[in-house]
C-alpha positions in Angstrom: -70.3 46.9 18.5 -67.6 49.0 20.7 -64.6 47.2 20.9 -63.6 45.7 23.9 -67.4 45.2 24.6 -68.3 41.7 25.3 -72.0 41.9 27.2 -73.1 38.2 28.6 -75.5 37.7 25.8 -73.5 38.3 23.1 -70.9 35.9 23.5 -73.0 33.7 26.1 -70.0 34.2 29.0 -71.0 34.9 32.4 -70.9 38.5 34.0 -68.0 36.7 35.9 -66.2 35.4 33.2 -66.5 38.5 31.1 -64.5 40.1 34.4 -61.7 37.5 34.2 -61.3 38.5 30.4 -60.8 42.3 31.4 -58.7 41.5 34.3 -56.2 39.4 31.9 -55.9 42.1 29.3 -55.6 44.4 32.1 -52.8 42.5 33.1 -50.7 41.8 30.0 -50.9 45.9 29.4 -48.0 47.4 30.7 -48.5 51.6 31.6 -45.4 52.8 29.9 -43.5 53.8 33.4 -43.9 50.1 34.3 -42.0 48.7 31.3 -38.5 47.3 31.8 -36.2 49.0 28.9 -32.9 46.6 28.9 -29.8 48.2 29.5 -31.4 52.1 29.0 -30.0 52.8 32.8 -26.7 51.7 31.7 -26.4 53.7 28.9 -28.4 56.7 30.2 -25.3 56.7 33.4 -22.7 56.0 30.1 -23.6 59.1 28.8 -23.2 61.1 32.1 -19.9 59.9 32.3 -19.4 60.7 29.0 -20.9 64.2 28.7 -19.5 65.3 32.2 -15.6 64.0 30.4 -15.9 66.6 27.8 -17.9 69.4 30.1 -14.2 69.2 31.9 -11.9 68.7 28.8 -13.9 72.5 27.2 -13.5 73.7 30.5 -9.7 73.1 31.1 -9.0 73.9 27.4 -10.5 77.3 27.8 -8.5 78.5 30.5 -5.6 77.2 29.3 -6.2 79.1 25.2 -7.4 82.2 27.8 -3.7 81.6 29.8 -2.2 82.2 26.8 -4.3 84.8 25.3 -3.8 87.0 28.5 -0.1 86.1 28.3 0.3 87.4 24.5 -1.6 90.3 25.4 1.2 91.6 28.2 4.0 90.4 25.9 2.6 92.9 23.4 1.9 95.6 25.9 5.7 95.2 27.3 7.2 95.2 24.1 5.3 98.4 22.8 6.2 99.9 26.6 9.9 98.7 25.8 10.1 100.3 22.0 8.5 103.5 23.3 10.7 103.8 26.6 14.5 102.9 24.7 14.0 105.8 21.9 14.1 108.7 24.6 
């Protein structure tokens, strides 16, 4: 026998009882989108907060190492310009 197959003269139910049966296990499934997951929204928005904290922490820390990249690159430039320009 199928599961989930209950004809009337099997179980001796009525065509109408055997319809309340499906409707009740109908009901106590819950489709997956339907389901309330405690405190998931919460922690989902945590995260954001999180994430978007250290997206702007890399961001600011990289143009501040490229500040001073760019910064050691014309020190070096104007002292080799400096060395080269004072011996003539």
């Amino acid at each position: 026998m199928v599961e989930g197959f209950r004809p009337e003269h099997f179980d001796g139910k009525s065509k109408s009882d055997n319809c309340l049966y499906n409707q009740s296990v109908r009901d106590r499934r819950q489709h997956p989108s339907e389901l309330k997951l405690h405190g998931v929204e919460d922690n989902i928005k945590m995260s954001q907060k999180v994430l978007t904290a250290m997206s702007r922490r890399m961001s600011r820390k990289k143009w501040i190492i490229g500040t001073i990249v760019a910064a050691l690159v014309i020190a070096v430039v104007f002292l080799i310009l400096y060395f080269k320009l004072s011996k003539e």
